[in-house]
N, C-alpha and C positions, 0 to 999 in steps of 0.2 A: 348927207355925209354921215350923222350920224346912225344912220339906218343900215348903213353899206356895213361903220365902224361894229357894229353891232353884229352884224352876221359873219361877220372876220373874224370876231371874238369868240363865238360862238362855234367856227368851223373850227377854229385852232384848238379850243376844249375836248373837241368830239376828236379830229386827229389823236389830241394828248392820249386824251381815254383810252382810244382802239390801241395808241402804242403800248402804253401801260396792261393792256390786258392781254397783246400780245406778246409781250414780255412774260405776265403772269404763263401763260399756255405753255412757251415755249421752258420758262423755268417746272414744270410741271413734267414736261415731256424730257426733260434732262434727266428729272428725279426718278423717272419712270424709267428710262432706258437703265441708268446706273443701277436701280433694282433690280433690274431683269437681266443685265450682264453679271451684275453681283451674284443671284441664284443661280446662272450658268457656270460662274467659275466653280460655285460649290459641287455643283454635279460634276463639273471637267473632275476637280478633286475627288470626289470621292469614287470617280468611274478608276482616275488611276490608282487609287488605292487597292481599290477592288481587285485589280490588276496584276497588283504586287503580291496580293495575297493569293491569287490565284496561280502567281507564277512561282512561290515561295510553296505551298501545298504541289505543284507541280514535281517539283524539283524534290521536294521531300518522299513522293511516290518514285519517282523515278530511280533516288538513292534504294527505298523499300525493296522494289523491284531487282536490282541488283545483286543485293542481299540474297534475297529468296532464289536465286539463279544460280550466285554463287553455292546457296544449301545446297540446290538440288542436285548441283553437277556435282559436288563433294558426295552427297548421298547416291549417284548412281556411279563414281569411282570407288565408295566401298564396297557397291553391293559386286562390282564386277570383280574385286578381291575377291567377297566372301565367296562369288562363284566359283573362282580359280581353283580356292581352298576346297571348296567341296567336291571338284573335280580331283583335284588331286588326293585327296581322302576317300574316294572311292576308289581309283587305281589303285591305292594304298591296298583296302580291303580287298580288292581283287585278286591281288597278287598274294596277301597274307592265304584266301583262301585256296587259291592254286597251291600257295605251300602247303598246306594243309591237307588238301588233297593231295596232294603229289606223298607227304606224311604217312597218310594212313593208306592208302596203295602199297608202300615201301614195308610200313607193317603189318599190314594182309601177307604181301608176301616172303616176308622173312616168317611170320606165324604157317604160312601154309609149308615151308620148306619143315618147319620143326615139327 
């Protein structure tokens, strides 16, 4: 009997232990998971930070961009004035030297009449 009592004592230690140490393992592998999703979360964070600031430089080009579209159509509605302008300032002198011509025609021939 007491031989039997003896190895029941002894199985029930060896159970205890293995529970205890499978406890130990599994609180081990808690600590470890909660690391390992803790370092994930940091990366989720700072992937969308990264994100923001890419959308945020986005959006600051894309204003840039506007700008410099708006310049350029401003600068090619002057230049199509200043074309206008220089169209019409050369009709100007053409016609001044038609008069001019027409002028000194007019004074050849009143000069040749005298």
């Amino acid at each position: 009997g007491a031989c039997m009592q003896a190895r029941r004592s002894v199985t029930q230690e060896k159970s205890a232990a293995e529970v205890k140490t499978a406890k130990l393992l599994s609180d081990a592998k808690v600590q470890e998971l909660k690391s390992v999703m803790e370092k994930q979360e940091k990366m989720y964070d700072q992937a969308i930070d990264h994100l923001n600031e890419m959308k945020k430089q986005l959006a600051k080009a894309h204003e840039e961009m506007k700008e410099y579209k708006d310049r350029a159509e401003n600068l090619m509605a002057q230049n199509h004035k200043f074309q206008l302008e220089r169209h019409e300032i050369a009709a100007e002198v053409k016609t001044a030297k038609l008069l001019s011509d027409a002028k000194v025609q007019e004074l050849k021939s009143v000069m040749e009449k005298q």
